[in-house]
MDTraj code that builds the backbone (N, CA, C; nanometers):
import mdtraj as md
import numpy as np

residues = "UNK UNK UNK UNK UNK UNK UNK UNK UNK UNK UNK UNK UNK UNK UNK UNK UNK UNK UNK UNK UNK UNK UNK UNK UNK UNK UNK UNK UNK UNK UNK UNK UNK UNK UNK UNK UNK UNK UNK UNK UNK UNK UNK UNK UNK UNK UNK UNK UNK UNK UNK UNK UNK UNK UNK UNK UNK".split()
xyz = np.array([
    [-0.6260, 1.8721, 2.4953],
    [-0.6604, 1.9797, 2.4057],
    [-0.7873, 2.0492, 2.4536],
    [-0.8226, 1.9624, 2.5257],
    [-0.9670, 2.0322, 2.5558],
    [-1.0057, 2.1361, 2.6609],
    [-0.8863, 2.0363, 2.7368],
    [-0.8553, 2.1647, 2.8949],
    [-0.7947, 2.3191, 2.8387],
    [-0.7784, 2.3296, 2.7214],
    [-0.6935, 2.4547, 2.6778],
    [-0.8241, 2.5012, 2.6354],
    [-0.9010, 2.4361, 2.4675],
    [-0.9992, 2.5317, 2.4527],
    [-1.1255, 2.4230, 2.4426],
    [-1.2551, 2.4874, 2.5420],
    [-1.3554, 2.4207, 2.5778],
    [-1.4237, 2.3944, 2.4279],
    [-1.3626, 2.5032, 2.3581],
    [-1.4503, 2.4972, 2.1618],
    [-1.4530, 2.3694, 2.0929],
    [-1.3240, 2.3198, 2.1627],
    [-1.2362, 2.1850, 2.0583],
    [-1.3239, 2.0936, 2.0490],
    [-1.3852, 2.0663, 1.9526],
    [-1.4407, 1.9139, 1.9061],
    [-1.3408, 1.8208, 1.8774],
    [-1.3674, 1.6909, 1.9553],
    [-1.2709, 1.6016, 1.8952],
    [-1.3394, 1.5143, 1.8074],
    [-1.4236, 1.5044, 1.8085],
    [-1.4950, 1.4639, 1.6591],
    [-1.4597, 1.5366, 1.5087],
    [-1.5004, 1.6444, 1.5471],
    [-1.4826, 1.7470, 1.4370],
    [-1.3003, 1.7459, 1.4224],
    [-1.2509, 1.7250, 1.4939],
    [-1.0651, 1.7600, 1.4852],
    [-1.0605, 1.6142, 1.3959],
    [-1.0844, 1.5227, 1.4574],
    [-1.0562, 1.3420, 1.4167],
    [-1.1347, 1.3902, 1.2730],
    [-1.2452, 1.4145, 1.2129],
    [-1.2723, 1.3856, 1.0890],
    [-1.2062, 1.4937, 0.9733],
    [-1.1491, 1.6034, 1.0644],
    [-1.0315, 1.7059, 0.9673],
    [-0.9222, 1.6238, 0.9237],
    [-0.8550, 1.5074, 1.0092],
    [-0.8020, 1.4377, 0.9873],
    [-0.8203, 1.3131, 0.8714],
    [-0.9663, 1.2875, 0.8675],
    [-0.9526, 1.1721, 0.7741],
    [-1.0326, 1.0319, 0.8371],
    [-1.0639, 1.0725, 0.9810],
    [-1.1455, 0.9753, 1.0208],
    [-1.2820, 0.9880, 1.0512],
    [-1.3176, 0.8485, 1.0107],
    [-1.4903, 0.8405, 1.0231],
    [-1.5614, 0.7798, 1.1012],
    [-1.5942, 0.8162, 1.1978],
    [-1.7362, 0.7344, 1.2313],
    [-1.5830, 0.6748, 1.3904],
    [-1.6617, 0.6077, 1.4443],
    [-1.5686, 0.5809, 1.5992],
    [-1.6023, 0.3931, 1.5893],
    [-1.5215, 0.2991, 1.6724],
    [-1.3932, 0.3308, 1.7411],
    [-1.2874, 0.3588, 1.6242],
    [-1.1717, 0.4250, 1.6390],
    [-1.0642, 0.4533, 1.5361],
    [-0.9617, 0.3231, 1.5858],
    [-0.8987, 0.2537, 1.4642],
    [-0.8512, 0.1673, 1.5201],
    [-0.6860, 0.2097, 1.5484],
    [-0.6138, 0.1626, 1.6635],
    [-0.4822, 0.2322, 1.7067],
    [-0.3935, 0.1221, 1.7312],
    [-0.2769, 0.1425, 1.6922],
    [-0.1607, 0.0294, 1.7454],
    [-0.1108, 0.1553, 1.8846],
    [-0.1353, 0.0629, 1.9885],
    [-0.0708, 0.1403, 2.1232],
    [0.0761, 0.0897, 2.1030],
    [0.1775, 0.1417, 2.1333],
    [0.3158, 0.1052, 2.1406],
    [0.4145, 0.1178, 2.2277],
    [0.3530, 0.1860, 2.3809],
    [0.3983, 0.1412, 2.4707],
    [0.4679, 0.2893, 2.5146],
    [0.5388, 0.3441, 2.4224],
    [0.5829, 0.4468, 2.4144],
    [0.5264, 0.5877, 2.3394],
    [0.6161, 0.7043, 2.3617],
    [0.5618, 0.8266, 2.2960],
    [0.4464, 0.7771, 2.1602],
    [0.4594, 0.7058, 2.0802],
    [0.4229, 0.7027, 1.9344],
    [0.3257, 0.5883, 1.9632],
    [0.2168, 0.6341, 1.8942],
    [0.1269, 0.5650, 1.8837],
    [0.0559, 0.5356, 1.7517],
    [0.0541, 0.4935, 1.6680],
    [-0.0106, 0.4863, 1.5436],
    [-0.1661, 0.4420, 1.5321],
    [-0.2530, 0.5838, 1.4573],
    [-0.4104, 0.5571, 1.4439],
    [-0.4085, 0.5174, 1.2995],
    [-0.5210, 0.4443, 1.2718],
    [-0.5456, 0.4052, 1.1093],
    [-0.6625, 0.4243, 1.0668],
    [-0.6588, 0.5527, 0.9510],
    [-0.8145, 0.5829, 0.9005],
    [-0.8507, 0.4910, 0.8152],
    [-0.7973, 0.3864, 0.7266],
    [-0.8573, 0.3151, 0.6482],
    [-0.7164, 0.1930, 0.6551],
    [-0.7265, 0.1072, 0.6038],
    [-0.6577, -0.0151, 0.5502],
    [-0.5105, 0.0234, 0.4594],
    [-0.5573, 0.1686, 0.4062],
    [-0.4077, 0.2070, 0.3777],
    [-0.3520, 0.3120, 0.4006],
    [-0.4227, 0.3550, 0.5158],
    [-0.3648, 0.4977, 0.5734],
    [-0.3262, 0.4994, 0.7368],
    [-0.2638, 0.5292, 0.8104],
    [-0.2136, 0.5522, 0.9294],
    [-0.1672, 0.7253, 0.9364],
    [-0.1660, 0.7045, 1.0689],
    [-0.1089, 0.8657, 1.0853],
    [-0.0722, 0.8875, 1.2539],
    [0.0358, 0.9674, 1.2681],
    [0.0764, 0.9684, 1.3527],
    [0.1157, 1.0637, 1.4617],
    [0.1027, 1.1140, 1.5456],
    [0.1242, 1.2359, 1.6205],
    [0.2613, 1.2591, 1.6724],
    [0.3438, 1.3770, 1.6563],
    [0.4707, 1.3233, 1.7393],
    [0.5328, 1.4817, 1.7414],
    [0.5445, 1.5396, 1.7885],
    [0.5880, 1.6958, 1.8663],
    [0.5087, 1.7839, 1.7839],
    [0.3609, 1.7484, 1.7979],
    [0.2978, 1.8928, 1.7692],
    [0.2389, 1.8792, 1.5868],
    [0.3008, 1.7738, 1.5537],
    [0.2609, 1.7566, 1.4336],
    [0.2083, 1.6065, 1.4141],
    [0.1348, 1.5602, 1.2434],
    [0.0466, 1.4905, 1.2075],
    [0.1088, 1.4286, 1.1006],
    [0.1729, 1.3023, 1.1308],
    [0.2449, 1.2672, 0.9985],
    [0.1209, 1.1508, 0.9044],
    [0.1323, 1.1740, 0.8093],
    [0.0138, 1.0761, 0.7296],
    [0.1533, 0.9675, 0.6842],
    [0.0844, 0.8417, 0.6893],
    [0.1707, 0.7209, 0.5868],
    [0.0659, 0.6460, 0.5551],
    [0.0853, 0.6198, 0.4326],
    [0.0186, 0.5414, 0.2875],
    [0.0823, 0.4662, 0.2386],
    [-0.0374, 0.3548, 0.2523],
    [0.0804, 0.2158, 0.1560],
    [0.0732, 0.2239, 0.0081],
    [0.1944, 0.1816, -0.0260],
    [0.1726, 0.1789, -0.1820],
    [0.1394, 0.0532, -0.2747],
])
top = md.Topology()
chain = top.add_chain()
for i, resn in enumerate(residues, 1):
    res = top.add_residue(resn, chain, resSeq=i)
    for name in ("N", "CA", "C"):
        top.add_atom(name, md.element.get_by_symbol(name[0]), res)
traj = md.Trajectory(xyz[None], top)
């Protein structure tokens, strides 16, 4: 994202999202999908261009 625009904060992008403060914790999965977790009951996920949020209930 950054090679496109030099403006991009990824700080500032990550806390539009919901996250705070660094390291963000991530399940790597080997494949395309990777799951980040802003808190204990939130995850979220990247996958063609979009930001899916999941919440436990």
């Amino acid at each position: 994202m950054r090679r496109a625009d030099k403006k991009a904060d990824p700080k500032a992008l990550a806390a539009s999202l919901g996250f705070a403060g660094a390291p963000i914790r991530t399940l790597e999965t080997g494949c395309e999908v990777d799951v980040h977790f802003v808190d204990d009951t939130t995850a979220e996920v990247g996958l063609n261009n979009y930001v899916y949020t999941l919440k436990k209930r």
